[in-house]
PAGU-853052 format. One record per atom (N, C-alpha, C): atom name; x, y, z. Coordinates in nm, 3 decimals, m for minus. Example, Ala and Ser with C-alpha at 12.3 -4.5 7.8 and 13.67 -1.06 7.14 Angstrom:
BEGIN
<pt at="N" xx="1.319" yy="m0.569" zz="0.780"/>
<pt at="CA" xx="1.230" yy="m0.450" zz="0.780"/>
<pt at="C" xx="1.320" yy="m0.330" zz="0.780"/>
<pt at="N" xx="1.285" yy="m0.225" zz="0.708"/>
<pt at="CA" xx="1.367" yy="m0.106" zz="0.714"/>
<pt at="C" xx="1.290" yy="0.003" zz="0.787"/>
end
This chain:
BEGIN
<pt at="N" xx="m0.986" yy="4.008" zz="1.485"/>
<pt at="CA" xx="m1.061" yy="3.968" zz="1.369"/>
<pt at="C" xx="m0.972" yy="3.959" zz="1.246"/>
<pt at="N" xx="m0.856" yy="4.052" zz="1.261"/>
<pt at="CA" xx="m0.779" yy="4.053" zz="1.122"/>
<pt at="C" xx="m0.690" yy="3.965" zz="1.126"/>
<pt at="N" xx="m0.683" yy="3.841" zz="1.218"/>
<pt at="CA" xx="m0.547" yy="3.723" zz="1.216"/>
<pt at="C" xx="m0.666" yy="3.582" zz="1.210"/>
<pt at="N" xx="m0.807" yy="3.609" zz="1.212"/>
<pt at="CA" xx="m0.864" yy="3.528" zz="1.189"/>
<pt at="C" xx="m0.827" yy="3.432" zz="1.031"/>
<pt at="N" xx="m0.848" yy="3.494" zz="0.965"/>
<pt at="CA" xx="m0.790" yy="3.429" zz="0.847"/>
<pt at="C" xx="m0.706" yy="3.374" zz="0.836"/>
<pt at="N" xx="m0.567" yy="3.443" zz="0.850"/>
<pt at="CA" xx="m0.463" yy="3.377" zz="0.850"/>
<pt at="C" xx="m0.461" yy="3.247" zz="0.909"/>
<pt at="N" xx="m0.500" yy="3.292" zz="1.034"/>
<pt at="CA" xx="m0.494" yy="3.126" zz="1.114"/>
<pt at="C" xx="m0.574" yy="3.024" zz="1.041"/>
<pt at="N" xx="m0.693" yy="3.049" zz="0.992"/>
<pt at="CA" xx="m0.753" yy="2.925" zz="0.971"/>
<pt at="C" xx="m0.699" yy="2.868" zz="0.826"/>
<pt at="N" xx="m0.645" yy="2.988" zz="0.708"/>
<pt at="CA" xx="m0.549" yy="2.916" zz="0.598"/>
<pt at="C" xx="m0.433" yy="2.853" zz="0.639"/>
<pt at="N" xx="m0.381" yy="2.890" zz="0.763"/>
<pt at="CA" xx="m0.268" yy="2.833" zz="0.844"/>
<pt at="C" xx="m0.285" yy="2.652" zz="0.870"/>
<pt at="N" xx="m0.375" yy="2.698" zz="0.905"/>
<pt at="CA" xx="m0.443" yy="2.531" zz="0.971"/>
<pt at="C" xx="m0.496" yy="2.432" zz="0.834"/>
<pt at="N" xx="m0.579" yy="2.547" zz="0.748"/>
<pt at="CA" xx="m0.599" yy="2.418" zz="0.639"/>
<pt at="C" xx="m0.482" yy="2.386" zz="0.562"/>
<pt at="N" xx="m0.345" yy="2.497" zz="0.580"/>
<pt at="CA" xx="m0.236" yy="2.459" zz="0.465"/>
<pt at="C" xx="m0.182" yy="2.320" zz="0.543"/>
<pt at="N" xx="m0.210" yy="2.370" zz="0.706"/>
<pt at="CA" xx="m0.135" yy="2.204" zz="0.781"/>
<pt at="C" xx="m0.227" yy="2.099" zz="0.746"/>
<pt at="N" xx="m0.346" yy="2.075" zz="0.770"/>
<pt at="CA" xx="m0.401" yy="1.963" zz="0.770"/>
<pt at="C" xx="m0.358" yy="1.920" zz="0.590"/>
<pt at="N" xx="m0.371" yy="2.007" zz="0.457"/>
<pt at="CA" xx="m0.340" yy="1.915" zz="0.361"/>
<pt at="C" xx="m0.174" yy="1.898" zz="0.337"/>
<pt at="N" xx="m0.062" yy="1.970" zz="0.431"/>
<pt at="CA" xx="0.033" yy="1.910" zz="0.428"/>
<pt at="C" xx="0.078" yy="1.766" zz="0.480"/>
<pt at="N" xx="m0.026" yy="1.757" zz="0.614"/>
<pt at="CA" xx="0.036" yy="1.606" zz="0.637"/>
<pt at="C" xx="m0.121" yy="1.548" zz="0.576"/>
<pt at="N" xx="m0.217" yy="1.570" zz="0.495"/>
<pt at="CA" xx="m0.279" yy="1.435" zz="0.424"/>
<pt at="C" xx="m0.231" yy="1.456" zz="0.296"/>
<pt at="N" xx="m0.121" yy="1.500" zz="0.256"/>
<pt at="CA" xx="0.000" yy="1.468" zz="0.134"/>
<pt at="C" xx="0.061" yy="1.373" zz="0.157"/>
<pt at="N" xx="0.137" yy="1.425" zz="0.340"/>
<pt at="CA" xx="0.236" yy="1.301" zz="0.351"/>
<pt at="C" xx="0.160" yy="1.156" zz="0.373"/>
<pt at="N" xx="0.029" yy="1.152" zz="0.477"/>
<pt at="CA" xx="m0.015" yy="1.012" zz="0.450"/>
<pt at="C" xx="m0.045" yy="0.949" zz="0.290"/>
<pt at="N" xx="m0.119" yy="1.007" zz="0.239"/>
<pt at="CA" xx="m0.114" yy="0.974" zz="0.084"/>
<pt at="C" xx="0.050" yy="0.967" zz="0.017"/>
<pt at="N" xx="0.154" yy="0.988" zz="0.080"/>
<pt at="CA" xx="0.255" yy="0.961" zz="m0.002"/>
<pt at="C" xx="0.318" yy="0.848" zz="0.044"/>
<pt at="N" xx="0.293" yy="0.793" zz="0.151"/>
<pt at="CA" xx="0.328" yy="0.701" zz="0.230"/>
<pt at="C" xx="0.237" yy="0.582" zz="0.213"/>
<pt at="N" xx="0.083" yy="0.597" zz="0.196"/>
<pt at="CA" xx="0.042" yy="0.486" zz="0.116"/>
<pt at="C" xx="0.039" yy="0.456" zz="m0.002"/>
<pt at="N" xx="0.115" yy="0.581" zz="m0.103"/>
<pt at="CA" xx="0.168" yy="0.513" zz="m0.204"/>
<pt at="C" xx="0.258" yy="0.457" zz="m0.211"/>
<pt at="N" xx="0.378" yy="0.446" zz="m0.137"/>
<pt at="CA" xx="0.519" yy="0.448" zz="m0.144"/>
<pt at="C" xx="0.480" yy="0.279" zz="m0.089"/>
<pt at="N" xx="0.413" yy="0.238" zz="0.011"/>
<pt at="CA" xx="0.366" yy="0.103" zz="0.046"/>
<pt at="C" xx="0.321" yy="0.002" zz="m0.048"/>
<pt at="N" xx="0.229" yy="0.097" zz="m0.123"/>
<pt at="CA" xx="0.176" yy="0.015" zz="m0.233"/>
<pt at="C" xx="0.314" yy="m0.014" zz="m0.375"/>
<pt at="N" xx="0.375" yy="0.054" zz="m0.368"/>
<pt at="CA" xx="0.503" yy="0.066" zz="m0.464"/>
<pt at="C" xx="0.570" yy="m0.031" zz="m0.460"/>
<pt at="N" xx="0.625" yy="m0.054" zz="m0.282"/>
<pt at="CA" xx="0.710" yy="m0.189" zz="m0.206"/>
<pt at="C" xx="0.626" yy="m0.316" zz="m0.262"/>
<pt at="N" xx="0.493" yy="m0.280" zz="m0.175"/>
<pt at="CA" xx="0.403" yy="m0.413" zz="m0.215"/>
<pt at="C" xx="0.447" yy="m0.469" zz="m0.380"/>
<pt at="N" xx="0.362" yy="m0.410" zz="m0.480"/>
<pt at="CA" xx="0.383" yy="m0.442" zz="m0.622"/>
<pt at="C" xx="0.537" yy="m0.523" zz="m0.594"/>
<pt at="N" xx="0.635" yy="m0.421" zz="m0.591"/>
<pt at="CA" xx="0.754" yy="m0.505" zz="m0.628"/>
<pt at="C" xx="0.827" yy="m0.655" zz="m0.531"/>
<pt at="N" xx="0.722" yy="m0.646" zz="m0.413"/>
<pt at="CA" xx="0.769" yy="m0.793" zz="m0.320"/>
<pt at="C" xx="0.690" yy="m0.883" zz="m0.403"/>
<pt at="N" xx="0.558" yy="m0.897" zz="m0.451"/>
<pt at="CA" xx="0.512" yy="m0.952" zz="m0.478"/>
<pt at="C" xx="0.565" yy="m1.000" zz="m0.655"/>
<pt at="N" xx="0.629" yy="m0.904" zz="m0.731"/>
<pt at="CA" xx="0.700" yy="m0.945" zz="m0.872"/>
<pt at="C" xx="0.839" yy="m1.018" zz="m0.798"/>
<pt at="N" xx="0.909" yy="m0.989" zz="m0.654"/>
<pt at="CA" xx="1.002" yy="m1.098" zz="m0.629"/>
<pt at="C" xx="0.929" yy="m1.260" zz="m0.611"/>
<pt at="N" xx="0.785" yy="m1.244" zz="m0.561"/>
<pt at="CA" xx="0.727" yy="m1.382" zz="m0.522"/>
<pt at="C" xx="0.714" yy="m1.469" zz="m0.620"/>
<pt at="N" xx="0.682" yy="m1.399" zz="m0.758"/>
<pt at="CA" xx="0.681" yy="m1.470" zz="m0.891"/>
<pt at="C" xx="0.799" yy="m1.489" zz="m0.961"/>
<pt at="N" xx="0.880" yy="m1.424" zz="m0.901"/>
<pt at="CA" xx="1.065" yy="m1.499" zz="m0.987"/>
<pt at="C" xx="1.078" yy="m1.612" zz="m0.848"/>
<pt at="N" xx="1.071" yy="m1.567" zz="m0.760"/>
<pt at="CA" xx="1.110" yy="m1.659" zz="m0.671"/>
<pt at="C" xx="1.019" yy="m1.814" zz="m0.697"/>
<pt at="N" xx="0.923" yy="m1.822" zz="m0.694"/>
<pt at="CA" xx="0.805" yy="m1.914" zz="m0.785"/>
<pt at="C" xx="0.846" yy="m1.965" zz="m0.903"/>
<pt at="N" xx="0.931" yy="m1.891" zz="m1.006"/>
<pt at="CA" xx="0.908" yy="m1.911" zz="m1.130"/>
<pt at="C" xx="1.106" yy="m1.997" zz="m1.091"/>
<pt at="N" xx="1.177" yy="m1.936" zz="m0.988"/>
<pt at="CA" xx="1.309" yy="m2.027" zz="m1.011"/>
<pt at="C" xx="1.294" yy="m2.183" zz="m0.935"/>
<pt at="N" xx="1.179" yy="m2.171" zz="m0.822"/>
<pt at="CA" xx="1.150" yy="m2.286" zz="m0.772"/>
<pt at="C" xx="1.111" yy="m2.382" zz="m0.877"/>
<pt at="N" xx="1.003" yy="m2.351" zz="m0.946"/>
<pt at="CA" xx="0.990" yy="m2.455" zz="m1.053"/>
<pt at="C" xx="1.031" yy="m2.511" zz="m1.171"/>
<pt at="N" xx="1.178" yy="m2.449" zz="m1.215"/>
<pt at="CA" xx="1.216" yy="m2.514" zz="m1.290"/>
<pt at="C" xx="1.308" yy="m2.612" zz="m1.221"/>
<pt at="N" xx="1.304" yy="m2.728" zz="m1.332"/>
<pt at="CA" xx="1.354" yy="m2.837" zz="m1.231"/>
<pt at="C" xx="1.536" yy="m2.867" zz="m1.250"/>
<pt at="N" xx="1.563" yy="m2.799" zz="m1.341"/>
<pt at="CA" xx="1.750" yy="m2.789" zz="m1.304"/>
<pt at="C" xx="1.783" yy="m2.675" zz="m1.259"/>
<pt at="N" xx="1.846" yy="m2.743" zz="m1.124"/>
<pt at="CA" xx="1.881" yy="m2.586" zz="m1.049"/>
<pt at="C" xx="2.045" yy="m2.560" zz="m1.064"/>
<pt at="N" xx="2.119" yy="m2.622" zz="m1.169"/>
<pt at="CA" xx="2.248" yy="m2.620" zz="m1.190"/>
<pt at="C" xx="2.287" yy="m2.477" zz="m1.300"/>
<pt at="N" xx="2.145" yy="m2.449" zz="m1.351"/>
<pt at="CA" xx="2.123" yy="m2.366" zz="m1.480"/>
<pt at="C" xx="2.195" yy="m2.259" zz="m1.428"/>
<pt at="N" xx="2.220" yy="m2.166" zz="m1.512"/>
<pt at="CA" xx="2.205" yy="m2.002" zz="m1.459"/>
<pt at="C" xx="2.073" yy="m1.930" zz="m1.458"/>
<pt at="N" xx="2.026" yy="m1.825" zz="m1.432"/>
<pt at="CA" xx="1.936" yy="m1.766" zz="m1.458"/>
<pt at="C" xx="1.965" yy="m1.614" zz="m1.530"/>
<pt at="N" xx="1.906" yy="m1.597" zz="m1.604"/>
<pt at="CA" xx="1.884" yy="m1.431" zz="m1.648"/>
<pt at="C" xx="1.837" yy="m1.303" zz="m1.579"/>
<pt at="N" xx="1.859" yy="m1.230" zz="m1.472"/>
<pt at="CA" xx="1.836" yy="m1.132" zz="m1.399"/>
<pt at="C" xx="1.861" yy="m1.013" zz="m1.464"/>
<pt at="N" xx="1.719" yy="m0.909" zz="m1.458"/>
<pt at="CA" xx="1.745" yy="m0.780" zz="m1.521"/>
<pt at="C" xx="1.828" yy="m0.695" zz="m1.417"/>
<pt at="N" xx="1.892" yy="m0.615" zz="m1.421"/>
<pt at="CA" xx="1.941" yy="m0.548" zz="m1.309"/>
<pt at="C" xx="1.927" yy="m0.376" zz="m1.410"/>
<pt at="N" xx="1.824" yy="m0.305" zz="m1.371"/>
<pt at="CA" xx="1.791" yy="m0.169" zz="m1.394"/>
<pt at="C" xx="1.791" yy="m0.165" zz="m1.546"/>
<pt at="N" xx="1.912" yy="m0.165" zz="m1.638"/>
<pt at="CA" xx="1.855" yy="m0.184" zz="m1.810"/>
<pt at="C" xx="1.976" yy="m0.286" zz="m1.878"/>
<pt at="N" xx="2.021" yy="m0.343" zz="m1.778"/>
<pt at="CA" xx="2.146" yy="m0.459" zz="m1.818"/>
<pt at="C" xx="2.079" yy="m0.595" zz="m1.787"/>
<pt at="N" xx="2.113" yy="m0.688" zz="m1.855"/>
<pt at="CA" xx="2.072" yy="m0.823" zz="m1.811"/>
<pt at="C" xx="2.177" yy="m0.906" zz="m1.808"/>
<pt at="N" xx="2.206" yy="m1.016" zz="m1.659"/>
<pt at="CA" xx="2.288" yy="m1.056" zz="m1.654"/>
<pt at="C" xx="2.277" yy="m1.223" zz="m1.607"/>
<pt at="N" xx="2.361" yy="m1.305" zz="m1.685"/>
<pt at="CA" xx="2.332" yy="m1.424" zz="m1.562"/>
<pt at="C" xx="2.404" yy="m1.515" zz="m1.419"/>
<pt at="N" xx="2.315" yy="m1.517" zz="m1.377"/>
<pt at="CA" xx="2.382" yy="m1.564" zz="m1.214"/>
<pt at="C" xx="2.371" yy="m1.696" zz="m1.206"/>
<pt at="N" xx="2.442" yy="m1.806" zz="m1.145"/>
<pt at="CA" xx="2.348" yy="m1.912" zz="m1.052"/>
<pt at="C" xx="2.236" yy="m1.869" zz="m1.016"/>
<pt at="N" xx="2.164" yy="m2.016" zz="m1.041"/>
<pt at="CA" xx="2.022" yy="m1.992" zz="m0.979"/>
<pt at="C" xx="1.983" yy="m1.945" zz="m0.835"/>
<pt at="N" xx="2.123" yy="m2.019" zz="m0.764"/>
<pt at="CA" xx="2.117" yy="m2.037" zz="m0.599"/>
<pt at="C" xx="2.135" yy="m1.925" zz="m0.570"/>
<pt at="N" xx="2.246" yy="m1.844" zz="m0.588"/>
<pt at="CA" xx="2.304" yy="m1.659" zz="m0.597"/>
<pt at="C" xx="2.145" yy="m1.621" zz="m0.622"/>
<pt at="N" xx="2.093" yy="m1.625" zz="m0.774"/>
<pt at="CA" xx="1.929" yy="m1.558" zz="m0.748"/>
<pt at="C" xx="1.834" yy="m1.565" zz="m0.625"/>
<pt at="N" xx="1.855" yy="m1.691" zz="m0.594"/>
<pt at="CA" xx="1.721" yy="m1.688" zz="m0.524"/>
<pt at="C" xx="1.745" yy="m1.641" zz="m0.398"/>
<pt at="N" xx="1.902" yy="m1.638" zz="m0.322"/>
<pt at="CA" xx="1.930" yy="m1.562" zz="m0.215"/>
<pt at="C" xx="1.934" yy="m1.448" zz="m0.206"/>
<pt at="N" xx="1.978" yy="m1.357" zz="m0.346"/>
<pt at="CA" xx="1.961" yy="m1.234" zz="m0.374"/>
<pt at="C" xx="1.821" yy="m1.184" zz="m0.321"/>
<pt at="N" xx="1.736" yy="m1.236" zz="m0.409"/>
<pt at="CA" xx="1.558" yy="m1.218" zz="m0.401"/>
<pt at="C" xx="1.535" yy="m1.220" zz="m0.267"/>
<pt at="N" xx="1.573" yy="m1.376" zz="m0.214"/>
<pt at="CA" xx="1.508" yy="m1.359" zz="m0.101"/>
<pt at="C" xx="1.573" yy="m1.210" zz="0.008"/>
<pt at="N" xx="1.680" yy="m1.227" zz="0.024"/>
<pt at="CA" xx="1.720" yy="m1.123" zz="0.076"/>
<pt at="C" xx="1.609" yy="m0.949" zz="0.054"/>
<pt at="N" xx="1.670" yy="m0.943" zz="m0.108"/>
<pt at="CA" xx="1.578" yy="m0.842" zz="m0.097"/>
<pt at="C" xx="1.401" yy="m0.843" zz="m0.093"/>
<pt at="N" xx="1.377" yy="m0.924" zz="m0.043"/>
<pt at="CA" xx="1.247" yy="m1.022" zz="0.041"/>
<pt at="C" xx="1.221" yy="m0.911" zz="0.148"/>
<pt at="N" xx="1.290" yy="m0.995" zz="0.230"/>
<pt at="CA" xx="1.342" yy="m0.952" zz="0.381"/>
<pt at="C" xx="1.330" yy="m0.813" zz="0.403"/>
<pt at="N" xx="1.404" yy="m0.755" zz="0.326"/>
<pt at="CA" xx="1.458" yy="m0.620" zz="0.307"/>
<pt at="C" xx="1.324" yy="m0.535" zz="0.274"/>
<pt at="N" xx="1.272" yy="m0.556" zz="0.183"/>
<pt at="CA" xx="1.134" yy="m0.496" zz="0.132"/>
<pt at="C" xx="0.973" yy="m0.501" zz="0.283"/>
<pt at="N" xx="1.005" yy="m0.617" zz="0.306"/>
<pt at="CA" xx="0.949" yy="m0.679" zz="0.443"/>
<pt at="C" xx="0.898" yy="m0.587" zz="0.553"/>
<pt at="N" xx="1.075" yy="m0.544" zz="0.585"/>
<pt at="CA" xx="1.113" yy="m0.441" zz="0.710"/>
<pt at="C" xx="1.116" yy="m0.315" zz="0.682"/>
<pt at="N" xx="1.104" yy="m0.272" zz="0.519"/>
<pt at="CA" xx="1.077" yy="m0.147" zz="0.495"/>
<pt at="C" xx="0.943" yy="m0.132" zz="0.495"/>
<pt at="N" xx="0.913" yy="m0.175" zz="0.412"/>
<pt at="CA" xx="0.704" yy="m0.193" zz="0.414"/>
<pt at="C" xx="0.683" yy="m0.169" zz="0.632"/>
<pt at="N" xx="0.680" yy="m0.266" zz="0.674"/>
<pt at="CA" xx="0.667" yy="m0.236" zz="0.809"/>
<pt at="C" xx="0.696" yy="m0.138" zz="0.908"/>
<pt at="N" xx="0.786" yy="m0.088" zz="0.842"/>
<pt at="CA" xx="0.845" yy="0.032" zz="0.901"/>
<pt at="C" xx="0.762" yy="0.153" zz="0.855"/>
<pt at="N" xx="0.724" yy="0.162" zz="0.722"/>
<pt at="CA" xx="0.615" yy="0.264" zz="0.698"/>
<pt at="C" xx="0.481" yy="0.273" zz="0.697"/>
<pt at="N" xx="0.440" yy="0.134" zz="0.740"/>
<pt at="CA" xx="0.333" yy="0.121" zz="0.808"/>
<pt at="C" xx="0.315" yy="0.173" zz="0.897"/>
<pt at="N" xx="0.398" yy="0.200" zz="1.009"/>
<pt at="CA" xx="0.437" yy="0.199" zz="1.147"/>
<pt at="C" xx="0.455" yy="0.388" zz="1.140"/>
<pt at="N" xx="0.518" yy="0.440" zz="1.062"/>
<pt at="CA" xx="0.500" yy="0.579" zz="1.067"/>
<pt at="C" xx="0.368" yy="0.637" zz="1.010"/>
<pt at="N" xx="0.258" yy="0.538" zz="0.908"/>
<pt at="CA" xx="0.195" yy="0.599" zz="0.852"/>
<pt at="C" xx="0.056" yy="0.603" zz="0.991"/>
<pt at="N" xx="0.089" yy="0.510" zz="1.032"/>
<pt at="CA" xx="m0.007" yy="0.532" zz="1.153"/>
<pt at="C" xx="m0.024" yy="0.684" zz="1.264"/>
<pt at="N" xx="0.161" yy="0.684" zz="1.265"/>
<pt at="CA" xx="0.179" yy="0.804" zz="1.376"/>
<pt at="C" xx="0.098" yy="0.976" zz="1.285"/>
<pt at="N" xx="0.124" yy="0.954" zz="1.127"/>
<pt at="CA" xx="0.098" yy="1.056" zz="1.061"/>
<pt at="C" xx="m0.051" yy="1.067" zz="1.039"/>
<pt at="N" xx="m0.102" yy="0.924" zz="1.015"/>
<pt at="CA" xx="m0.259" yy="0.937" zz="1.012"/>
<pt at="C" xx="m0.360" yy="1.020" zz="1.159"/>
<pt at="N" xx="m0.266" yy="1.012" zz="1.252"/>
<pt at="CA" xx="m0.310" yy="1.059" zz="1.428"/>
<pt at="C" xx="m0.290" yy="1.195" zz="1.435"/>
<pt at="N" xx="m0.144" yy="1.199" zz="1.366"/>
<pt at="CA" xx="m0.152" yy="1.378" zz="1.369"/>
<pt at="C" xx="m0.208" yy="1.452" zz="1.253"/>
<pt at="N" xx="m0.291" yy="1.365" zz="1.159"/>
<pt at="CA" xx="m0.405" yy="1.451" zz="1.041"/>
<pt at="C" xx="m0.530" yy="1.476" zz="1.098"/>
<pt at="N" xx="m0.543" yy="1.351" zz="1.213"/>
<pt at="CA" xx="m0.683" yy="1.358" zz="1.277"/>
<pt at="C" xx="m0.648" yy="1.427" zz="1.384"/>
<pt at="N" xx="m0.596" yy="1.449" zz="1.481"/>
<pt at="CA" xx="m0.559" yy="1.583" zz="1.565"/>
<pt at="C" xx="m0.611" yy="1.707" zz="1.497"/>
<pt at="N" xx="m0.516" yy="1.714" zz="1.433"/>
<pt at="CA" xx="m0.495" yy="1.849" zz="1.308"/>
<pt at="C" xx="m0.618" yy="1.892" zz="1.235"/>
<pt at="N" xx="m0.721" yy="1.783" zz="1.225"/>
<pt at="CA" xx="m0.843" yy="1.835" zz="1.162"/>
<pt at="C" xx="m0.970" yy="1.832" zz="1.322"/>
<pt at="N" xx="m0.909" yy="1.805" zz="1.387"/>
<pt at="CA" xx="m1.030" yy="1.811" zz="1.461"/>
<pt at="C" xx="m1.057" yy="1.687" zz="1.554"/>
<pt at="N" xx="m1.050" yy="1.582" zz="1.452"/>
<pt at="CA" xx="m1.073" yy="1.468" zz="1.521"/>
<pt at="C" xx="m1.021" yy="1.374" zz="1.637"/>
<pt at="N" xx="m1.191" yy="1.291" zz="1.684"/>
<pt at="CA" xx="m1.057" yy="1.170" zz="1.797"/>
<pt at="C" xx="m1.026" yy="1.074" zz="1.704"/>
<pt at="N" xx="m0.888" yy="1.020" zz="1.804"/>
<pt at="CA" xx="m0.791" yy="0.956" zz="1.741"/>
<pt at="C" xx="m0.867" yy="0.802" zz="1.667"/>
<pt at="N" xx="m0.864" yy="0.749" zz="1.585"/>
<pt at="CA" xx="m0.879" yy="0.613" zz="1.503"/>
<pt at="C" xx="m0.883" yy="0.506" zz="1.615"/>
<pt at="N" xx="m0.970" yy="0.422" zz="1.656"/>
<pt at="CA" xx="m0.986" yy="0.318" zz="1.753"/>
<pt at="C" xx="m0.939" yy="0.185" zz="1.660"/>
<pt at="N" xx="m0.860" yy="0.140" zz="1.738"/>
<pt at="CA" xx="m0.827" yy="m0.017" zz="1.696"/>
<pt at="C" xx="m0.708" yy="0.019" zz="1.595"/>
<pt at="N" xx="m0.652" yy="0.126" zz="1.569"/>
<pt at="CA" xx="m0.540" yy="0.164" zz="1.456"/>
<pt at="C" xx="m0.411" yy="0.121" zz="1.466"/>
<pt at="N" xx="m0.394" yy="0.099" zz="1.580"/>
<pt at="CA" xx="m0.236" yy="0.069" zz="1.664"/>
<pt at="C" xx="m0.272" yy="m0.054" zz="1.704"/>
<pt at="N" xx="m0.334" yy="m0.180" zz="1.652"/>
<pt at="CA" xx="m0.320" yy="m0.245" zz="1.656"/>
<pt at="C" xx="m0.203" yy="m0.373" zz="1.551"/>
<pt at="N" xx="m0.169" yy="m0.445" zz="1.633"/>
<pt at="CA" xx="m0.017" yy="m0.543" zz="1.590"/>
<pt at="C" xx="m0.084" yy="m0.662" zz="1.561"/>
<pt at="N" xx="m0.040" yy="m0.747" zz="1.468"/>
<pt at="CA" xx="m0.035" yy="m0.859" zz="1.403"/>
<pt at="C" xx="0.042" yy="m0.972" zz="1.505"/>
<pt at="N" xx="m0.053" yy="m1.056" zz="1.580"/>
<pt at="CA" xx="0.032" yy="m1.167" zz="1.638"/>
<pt at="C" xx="0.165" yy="m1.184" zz="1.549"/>
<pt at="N" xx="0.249" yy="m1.239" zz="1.670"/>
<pt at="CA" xx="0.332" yy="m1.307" zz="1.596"/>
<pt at="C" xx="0.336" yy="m1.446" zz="1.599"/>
<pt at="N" xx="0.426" yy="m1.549" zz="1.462"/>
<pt at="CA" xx="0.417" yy="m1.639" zz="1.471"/>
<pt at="C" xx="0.385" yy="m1.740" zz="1.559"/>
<pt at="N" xx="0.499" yy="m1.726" zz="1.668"/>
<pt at="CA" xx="0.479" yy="m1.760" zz="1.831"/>
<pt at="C" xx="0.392" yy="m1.765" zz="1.895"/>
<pt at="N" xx="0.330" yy="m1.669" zz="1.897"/>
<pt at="CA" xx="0.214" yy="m1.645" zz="1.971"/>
<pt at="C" xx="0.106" yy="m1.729" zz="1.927"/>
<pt at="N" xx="0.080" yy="m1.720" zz="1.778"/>
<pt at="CA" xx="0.006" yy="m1.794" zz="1.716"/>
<pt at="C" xx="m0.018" yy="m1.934" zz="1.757"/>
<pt at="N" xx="0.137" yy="m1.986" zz="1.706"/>
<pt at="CA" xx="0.149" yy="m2.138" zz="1.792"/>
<pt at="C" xx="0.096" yy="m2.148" zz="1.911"/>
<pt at="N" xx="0.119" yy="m2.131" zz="1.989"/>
<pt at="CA" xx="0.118" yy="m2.104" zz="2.147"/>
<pt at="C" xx="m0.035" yy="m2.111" zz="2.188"/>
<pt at="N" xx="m0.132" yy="m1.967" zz="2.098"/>
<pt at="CA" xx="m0.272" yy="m2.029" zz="2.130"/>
<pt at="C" xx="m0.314" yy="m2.145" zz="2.034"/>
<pt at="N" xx="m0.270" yy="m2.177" zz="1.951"/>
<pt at="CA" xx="m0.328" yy="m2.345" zz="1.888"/>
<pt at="C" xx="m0.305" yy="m2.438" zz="1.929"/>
<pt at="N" xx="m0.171" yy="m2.437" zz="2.033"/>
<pt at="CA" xx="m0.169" yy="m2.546" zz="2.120"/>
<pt at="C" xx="m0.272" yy="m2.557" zz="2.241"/>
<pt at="N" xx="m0.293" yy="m2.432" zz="2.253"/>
<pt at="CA" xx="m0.384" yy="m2.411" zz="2.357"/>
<pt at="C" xx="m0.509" yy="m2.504" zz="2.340"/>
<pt at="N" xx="m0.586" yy="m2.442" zz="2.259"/>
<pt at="CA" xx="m0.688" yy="m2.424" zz="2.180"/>
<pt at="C" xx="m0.713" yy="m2.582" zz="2.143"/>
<pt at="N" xx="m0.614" yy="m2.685" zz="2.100"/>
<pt at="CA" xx="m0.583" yy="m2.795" zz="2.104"/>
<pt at="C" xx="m0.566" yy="m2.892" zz="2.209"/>
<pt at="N" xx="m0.544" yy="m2.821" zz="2.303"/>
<pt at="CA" xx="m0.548" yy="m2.875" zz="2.427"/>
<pt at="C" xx="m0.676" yy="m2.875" zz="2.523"/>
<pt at="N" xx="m0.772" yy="m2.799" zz="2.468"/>
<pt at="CA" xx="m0.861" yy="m2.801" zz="2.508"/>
<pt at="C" xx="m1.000" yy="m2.899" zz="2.419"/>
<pt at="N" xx="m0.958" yy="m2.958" zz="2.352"/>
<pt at="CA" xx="m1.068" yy="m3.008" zz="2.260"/>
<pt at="C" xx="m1.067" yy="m3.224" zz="2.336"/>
end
């Protein structure tokens, strides 16, 4: 009777340690997000001007500097890419952490949670289908 306690503050200190870490991980997503999406609007905003011989003005942390436009927009896109495969990647752990909060509290596991996003390919592949049948 006298380790009763302990255990069960034991267990609630675990369950709100990892729903810290999921909550820190869907912030940290939402963080990426915001800033892919402020690359989508420079990237937008260098597409439409119509001399691409210019330089551009890039902040870089509290310096501002200018590049070719072309150097910008590979930069961006790059760190595109980059933001992309990080975002996905913590998607991908926030799932494994969301399974062991619901373990941890009791629960069965989230149905349909581990589910994947066709890929492009695939996509194609059934519209040809799908097209082929009409």
């Amino acid at each position: 009777m006298e380790r009763e306690p302990e255990f069960v503050l034991r267990a609630l200190a675990e369950v709100e340690e990892l729903a810290e870490e999921v909550l820190a991980g869907r912030r940290q997503i939402v963080d990426l997000d915001v800033k892919r999406n402020q690359n989508r609007e420079a990237l937008r905003a260098l597409q439409k001007d119509p001399d691409p011989s210019e330089k551009a003005t890039v902040c870089f942390g509290n310096m501002f500097i200018q590049l070719p436009k072309s150097k910008t927009k590979e930069m961006i896109q790059k760190d595109q890419e980059h933001l992309d495969e990080e975002i996905n990647q913590l998607r991908k752990e926030l799932r494994v952490k969301v399974n062991h909060l619901c373990e941890a509290q009791g629960k069965p596991e989230l149905k349909g949670f581990n589910l994947n996003p066709m890929t492009p390919e695939e996509m194609k592949a059934i519209n040809q289908i799908l097209q082929g049948r009409k």
